[in-house]
Each structure stands twice: as C-alpha cells, then as structure tokens.
N, C-alpha and C positions, 0 to 999 in steps of 0.2 A: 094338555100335553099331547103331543101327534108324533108318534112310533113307525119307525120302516125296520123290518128285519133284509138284511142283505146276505146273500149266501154264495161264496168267489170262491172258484174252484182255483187248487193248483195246476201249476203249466210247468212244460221242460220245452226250455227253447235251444235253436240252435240245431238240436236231434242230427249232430251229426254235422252233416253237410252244410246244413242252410245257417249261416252263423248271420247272425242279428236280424234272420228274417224269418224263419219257422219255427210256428210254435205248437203245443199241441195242449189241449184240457186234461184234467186227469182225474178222477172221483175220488178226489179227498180233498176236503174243503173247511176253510174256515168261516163262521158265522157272525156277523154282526147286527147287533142292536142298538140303533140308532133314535135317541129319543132328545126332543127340543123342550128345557124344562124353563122354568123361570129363576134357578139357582144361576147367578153369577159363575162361569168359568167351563169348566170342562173336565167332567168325571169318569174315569175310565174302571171298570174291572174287568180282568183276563182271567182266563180259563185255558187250560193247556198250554202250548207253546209258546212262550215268551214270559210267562206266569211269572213274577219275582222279578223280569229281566228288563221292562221295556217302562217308558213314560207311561205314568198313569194321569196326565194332565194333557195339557197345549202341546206340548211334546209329541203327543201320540202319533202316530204318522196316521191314522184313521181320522182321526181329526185335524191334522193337516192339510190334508186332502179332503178334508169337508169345508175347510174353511178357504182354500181356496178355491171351490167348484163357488161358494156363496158369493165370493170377491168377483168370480167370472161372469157367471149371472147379474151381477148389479146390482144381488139382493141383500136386501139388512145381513148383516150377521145377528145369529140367534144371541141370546143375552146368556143362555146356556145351553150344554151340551152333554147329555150323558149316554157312554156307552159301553155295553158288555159284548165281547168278546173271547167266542168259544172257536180257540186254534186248534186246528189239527195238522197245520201246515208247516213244516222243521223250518228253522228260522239259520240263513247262512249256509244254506245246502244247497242251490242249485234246483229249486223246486217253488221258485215266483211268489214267494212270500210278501216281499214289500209289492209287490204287482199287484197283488191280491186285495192288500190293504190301502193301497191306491182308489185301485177299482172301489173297491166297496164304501169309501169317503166320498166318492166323486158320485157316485149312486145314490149315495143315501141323502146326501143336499139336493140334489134335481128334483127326487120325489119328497123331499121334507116340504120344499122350495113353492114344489108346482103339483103334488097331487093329494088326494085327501083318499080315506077307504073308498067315497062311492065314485072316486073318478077314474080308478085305479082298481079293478078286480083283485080279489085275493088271491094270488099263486101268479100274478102279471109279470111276465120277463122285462126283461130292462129293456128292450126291443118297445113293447108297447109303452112301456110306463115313460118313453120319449115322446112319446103324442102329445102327452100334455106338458111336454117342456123343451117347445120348440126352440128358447132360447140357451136354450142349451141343448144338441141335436147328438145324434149316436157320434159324430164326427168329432165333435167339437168336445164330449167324453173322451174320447182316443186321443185328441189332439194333446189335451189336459193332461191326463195319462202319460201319456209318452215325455208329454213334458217333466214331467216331476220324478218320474224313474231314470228317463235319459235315453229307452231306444222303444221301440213298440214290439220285440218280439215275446214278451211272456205278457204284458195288458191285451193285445189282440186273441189270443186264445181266452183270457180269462173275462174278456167282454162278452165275444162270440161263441165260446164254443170249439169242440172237432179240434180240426189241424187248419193254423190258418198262414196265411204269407203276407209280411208286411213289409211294407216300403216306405220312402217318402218322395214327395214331386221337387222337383228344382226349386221350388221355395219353403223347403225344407218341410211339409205339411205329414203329416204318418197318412197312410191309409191299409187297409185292410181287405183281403177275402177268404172265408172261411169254405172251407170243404170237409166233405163227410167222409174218415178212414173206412175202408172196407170194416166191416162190421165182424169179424176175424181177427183182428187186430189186440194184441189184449197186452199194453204197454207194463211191465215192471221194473220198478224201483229199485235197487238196492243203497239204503239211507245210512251211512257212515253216523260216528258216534263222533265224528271232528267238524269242526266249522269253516267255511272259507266264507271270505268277504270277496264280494265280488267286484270291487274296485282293485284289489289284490289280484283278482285273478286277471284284470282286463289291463292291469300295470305292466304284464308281462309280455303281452300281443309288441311285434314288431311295427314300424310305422308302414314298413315295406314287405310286401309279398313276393316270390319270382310269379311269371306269368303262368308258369305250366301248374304251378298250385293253386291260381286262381281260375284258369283252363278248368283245372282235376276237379275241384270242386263243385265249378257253376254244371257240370255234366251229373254231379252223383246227387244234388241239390235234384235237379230235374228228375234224374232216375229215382229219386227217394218218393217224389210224390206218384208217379205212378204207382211203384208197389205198394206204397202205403193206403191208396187208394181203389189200386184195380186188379193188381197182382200181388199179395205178402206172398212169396215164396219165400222162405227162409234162404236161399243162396240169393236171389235177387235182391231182399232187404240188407244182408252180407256187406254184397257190393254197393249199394246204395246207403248204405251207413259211413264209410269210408271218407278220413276228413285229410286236410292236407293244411288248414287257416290259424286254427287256433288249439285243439288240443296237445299237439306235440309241445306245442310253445308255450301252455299252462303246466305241464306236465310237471317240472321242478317245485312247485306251489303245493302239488298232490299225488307224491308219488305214490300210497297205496290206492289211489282211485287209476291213475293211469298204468298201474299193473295188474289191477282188474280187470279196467277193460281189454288189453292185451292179451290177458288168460281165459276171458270169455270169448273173446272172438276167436283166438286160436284152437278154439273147440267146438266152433261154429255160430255162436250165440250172435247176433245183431247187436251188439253194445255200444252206449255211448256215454260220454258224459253227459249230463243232463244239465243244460244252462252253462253256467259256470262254474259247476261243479260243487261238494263234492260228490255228490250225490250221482252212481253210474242208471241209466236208463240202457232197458234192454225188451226189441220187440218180441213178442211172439205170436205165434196162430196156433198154438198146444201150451200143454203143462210144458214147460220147459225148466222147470226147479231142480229135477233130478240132475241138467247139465249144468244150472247157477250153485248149485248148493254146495259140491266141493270146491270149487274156488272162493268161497266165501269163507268167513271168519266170525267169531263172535261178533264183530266191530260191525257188521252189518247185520243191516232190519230188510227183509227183503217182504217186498208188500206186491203182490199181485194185483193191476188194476184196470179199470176201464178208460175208454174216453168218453170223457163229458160231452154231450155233444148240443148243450144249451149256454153253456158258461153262465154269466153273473145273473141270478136269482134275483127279483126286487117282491117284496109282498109286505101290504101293510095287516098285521093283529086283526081278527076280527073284533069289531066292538062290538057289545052286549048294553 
C-alpha cells in the first residue's frame, strides 16, 4: 500500500478589493491521508469539521478531486482509495474549505501517481514533488483546481502560499503569482456560528457594475497590495480594504457579518469579509482584540493568525 499525507492551508480571497483575484494563506489547516489500498471503492473517516456532515465514500469531494487529477494524468484509477481527514477548516464560511480539499485530492493522485518515499524527500512541498510528475506540472494542478471549484482565487494561495493574484489569459487558462506580505502582517478571523453557501452568496452579484465602482476598486486592489506588502499602516490598509463590487450587494444574505464589518471599520479596524463570507477578516500589525472584542458577540470565534507563506504540504510516512 503507498501513503501521501497532504496538509492545505485555509485562504480568504477577495480581502476586500480584489474580488476573484486575491487570495491570501492562513495557518489553519486541514490534513489529509491519502492511501491506495486494494479494497474495492473509497473509504473515508473525518475528524473535525465536517465530522457526521460530508460523504464518507465516492462522494467525497477529496476523492473527487483524486479521481479526477488520475483521469487527467492518463493514469489507471486505483482499484481503492482510503482516506482520513483531520479538518480544522469551518465548512461554508468563507475560509476555502472546498479549495482546500480540491487541492489536497489533486496533490495526493500526482504523488500516489508519480512518486514513491525515495524519489520524493520527506517534508517535500508540492513545488518539488512536481519534478517527478511532469505530466501533470504546478500549472496544470491550478488549471484542475480552478476547474472544479470554478475561479482560482482561494486554490492559488492554498497551492502557493503568502498572498497571491490570479487571473486567467484569453483562453480562459488560471495563472498565478504569489508575494510575500510584509512579515508584520498578522491576518484575524472572526468565524460566525451561521453558514453561507457560496453559490448563495455569488447569486446575489449584479451582472452589471457602474464604471466608477470598477474605477474605485481596480485603485484600492492595487493600494491593498502595496501596504500589504511594503507598508501595513493601519490608515493605509483602512483605505486599501475599501470595496465597492461585491460586499454591499452580498450584504442582504448576511446581515450580522456586514454590520460587523461596518462597526469594525468605524473604529478603524481594516475589515473585511472574507471570501464569500460569512466569516469577517480583519488586518493587523498589533494586538488589535482590545478594538475587535466589543463589537463581537458570543456568535463569534475570533482566532488570531498568520500567513502561511508555503501553502500545500506534500510528504510521504517514513517507512521502517
């Protein structure tokens, strides 16, 4: 039997300005163990987040996403598939959950696929462990990815890493580049106790924008990555959080997250929704809890964090 454990950090895309193109890593992370047995079908147990809630079979979206990276490869599908599954990442928040489990399907078939312990080091990022699975390359990962979630801004952070900006080329391709946040940067959460589906929340976007809102945006888009990167001044990040695209226009879907963020920023905080909510992200370069904490409610888990700045984890078990 041949074992990959995979470890996909969460992402908050969006952060504001950049709607469906920046995303960011964040050190809370779900793990998977990805093992090819010779039992007929597809065995799943979970652990944390989704525990009692999700497919424990073919269904799995982790095995989904394994089975089609094998389809895209050319390679046999395994005859079985077992995997354990330790979440820590809130499921329908706004915190790249199903990205995550994308990623780490689409990771674990390349190296089931194409490496073994001695061709693949132990603690080998997903970065190297593409060496030896040229026919499927970091691109063609992203491509996959992005295909099966629907846009690339929370799989590019949780492939790469940092804070990254995604696009795609006129025939219609994702691509990727990831940047290092100034190291001052110290991203928090605050995790609601309600759920949004993010097909809900992306129902509510207008087909049409006016121009000065997409003007406002592509300006604070650009100002976000400076300060996130060269300057966090807390008034600079302020202004550079500032959306005009899509949170107003979600806002009916989740009215105690979009009066959060309202009462954070009106007290200075950088806040924003995080993805597609409901989950509010808010930057800082200090403790800044003493200013989150009165506008919070029991309804929220406020979690102080970092940024990841390697994204998705590949490492096979030592063997003995």
């Amino acid at each position: 039997m041949k074992t990959v454990r995979i470890r996909v950090p969460a992402t908050s895309a969006n952060l504001g300005p950049g709607f469906d193109a920046l995303g960011l890593a964040l050190s809370l992370y779900d793990e998977v163990e990805a093992t090819l047995t010779g039992e007929p079908g597809v065995h799943v147990t979970v652990e944390g987040e989704g525990a009692g809630e999700v497919d424990l079979g073919e269904g799995h979206l982790v095995a989904r996403a394994m089975r089609a990276a094998f389809d895209r490869m050319g390679a046999a599908q395994p005859a079985g598939i077992r995997l354990r599954c330790r979440n820590a990442i809130p499921h329908a928040r706004g915190l790249g959950s199903s990205a995550a489990a994308v990623c780490a399907g689409i990771l674990a078939a390349r190296a089931l696929a194409t490496g073994t312990p001695g061709e693949i080091a132990s603690g080998a990022s997903a970065k190297s462990a593409s060496a030896v699975g040229e026919h499927l390359p970091d691109d063609a990962v992203l491509a996959l990815a992005t295909e099966m979630e629907g846009h690339p801004d929370n799989v590019a952070p949780c492939l790469a890493g940092g804070l990254t900006v995604a696009w795609s080329d006129h025939t219609g391709a994702p691509h990727m580049v990831s940047l290092a946040p100034d190291e001052r940067i110290r991203p928090v959460v605050l995790v609601p106790s309600f759920r949004l589906a993010t097909e809900t929340a992306r129902g509510l976007l207008p087909k049409d924008v006016p121009h000065k809102d997409a003007s406002f945006n592509a300006g604070r888009a650009a100002l976000l990555i400076a300060a996130l990167t060269q300057r966090p001044e807390p008034g600079l990040l302020l202004a550079a959080t500032e959306d005009r695209l899509h949170q107003a226009y979600r806002a009916p879907a989740m009215r105690d997250t979009a009066d959060l963020v309202e009462r954070l920023r009106a007290a200075g905080v950088p806040a924003v929704v995080s993805g597609a909510g409901p989950t509010v992200l808010a930057f800082s370069t200090s403790d800044i809890q003493d200013l989150i904490a009165p506008e919070v409610g029991n309804d929220w888990h406020i979690q102080l964090m970092d940024v990841d700045p390697v994204g998705a984890d590949v490492q096979f078990p030592e063997t003995r």
